[in-house]
Every structure is written in structure tokens, then in C-alpha cells.
Residue frames as a rotation matrix with the C-alpha (Angstrom) as fourth column:
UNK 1
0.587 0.810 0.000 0.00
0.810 -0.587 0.000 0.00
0.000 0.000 -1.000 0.00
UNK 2
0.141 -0.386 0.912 1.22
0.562 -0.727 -0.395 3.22
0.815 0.568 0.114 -1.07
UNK 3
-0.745 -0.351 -0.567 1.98
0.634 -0.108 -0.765 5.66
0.207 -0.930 0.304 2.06
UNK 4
-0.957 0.274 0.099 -0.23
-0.291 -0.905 -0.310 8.42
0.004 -0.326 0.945 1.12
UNK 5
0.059 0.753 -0.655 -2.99
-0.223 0.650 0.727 5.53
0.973 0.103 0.207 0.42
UNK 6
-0.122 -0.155 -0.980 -1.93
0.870 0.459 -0.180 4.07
0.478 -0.875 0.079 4.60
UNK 7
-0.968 -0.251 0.008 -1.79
0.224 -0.878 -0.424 7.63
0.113 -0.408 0.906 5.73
UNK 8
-0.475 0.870 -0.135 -5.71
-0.660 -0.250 0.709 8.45
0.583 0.426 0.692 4.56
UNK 9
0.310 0.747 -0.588 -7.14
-0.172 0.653 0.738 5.28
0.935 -0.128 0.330 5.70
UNK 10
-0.635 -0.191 -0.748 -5.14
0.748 0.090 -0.658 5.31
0.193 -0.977 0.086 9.31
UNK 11
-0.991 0.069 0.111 -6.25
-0.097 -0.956 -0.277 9.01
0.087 -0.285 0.955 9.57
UNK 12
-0.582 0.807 -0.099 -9.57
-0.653 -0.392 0.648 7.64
0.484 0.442 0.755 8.90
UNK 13
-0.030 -0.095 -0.995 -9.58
0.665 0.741 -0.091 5.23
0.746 -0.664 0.041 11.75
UNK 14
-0.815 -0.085 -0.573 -8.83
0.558 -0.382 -0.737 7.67
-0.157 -0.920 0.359 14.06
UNK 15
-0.882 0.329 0.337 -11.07
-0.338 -0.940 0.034 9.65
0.328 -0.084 0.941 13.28
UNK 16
0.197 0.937 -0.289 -14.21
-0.523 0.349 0.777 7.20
0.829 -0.002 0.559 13.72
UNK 17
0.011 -0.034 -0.999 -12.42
0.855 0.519 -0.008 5.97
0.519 -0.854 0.035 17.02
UNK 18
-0.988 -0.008 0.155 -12.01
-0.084 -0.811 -0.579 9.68
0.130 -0.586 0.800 18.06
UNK 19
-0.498 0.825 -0.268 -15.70
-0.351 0.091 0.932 9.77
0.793 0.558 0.244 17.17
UNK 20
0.144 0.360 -0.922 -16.71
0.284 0.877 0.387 6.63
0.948 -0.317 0.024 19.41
UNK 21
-0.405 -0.504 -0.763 -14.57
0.870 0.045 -0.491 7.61
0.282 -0.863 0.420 22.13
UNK 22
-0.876 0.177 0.449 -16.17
-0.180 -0.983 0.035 11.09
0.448 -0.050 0.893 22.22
UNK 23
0.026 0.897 -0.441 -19.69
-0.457 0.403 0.793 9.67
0.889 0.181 0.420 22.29
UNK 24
0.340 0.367 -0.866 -18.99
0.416 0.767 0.488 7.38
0.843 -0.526 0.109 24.92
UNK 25
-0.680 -0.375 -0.630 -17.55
0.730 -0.423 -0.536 9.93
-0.066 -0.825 0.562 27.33
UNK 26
-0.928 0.190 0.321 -20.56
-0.154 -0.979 0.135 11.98
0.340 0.076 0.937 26.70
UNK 27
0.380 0.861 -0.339 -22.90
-0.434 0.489 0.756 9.39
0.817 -0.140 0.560 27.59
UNK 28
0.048 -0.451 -0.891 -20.72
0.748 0.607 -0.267 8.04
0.662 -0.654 0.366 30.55
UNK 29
0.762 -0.108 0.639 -20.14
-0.014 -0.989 -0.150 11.92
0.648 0.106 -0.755 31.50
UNK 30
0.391 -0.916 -0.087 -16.32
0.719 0.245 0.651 11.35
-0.575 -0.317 0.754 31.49
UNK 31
0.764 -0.089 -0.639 -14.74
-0.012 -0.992 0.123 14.60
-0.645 -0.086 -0.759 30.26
UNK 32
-0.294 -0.947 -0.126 -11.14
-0.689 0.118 0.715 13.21
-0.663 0.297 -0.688 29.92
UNK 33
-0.479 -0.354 0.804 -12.41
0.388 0.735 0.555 10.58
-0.788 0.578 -0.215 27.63
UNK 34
0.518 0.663 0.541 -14.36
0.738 -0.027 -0.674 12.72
-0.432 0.748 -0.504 25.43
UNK 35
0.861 -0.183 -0.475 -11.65
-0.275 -0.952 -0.132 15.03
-0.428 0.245 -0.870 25.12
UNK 36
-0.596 -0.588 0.546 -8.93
-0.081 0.721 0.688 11.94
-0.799 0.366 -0.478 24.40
UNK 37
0.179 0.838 0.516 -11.96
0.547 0.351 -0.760 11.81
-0.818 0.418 -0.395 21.85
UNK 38
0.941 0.339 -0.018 -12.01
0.242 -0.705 -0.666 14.93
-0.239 0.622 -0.745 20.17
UNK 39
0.146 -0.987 -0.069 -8.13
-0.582 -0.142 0.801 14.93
-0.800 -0.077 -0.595 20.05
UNK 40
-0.619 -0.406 0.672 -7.78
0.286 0.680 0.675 11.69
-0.731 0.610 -0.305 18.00
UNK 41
0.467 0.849 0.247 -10.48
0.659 -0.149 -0.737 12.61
-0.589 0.507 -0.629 16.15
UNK 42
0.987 -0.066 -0.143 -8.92
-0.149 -0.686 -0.712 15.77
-0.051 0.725 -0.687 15.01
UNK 43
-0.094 -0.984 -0.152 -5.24
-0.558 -0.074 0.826 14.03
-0.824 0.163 -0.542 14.78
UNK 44
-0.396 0.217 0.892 -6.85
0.583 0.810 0.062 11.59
-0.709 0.545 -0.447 12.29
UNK 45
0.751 0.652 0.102 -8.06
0.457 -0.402 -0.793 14.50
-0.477 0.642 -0.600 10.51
UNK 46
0.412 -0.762 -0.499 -4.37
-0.683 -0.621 0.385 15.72
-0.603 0.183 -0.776 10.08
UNK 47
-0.543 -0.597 0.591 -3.15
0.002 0.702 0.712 12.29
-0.840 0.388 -0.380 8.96
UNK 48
0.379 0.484 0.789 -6.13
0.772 0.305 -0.558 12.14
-0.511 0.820 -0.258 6.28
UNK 49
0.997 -0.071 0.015 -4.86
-0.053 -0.846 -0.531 15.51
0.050 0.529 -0.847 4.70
UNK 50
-0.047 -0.989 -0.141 -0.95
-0.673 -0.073 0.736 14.25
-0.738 0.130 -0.662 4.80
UNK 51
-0.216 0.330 0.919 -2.11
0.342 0.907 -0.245 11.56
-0.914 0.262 -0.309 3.37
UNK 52
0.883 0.169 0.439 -3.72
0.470 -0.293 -0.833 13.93
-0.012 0.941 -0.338 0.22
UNK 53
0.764 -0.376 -0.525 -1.17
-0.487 -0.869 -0.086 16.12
-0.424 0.322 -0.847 0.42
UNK 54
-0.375 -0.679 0.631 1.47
-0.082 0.702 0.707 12.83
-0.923 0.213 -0.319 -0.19
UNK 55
0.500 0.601 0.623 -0.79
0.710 0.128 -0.693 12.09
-0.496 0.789 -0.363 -3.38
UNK 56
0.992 0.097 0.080 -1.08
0.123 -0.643 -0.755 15.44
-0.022 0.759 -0.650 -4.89
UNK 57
0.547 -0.791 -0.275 2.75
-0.689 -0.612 0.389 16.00
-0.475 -0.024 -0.879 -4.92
UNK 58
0.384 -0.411 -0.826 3.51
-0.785 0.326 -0.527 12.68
0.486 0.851 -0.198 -5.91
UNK 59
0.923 -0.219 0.317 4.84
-0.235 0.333 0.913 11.08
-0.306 -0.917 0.255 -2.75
């Protein structure tokens, strides 16, 4: 698998576990896990956009 192809689809993992993990500390009302939430969530949104940016340049 190409990197910027592994890069996208991790990034897109995290995000749908940031996601989960968010959710379930809002329904548990656990702060620290909904903010461990919204963290991965929005590091998985960085990896999906290294991930294009690896693409569009060529990697």
C-alpha cells in the first residue's frame, strides 16, 4: 500500500475511534475521555490531509 494511500485510511480510523470515544464519554459523563476523543479525532483529521497532500505531490 502506497503511504499516502496508509496515511488516509489510518487518519480515517482515528477519526471514527475519536468519534466513538467522544460519544462514549458523553454518555458516561467522562470529560477526559471525550476530550482523548475529540483529540484523536482531530489528529486523524491531520493524517487524512498528509495523506492527500502525499498524493497530490507525488509522494
Amino acid at each position: 500500500m502506497k503511504p499516502s494511500t496508509q496515511d488516509r485510511t489510518q487518519g480515517k480510523l482515528h477519526e471514527v475511534k475519536g468519534k466513538i470515544k467522544e460519544e462514549v464519554g458523553k454518555a458516561a459523563n467522562d470529560p477526559d475521555l471525550e476530550v482523548s476523543g475529540k483529540a484523536e479525532k482531530k489528529a486523524g483529521k491531520v493524517q487524512k490531509w498528509i495523506g492527500r497532500a502525499e498524493k497530490a505531490v507525488g509522494e
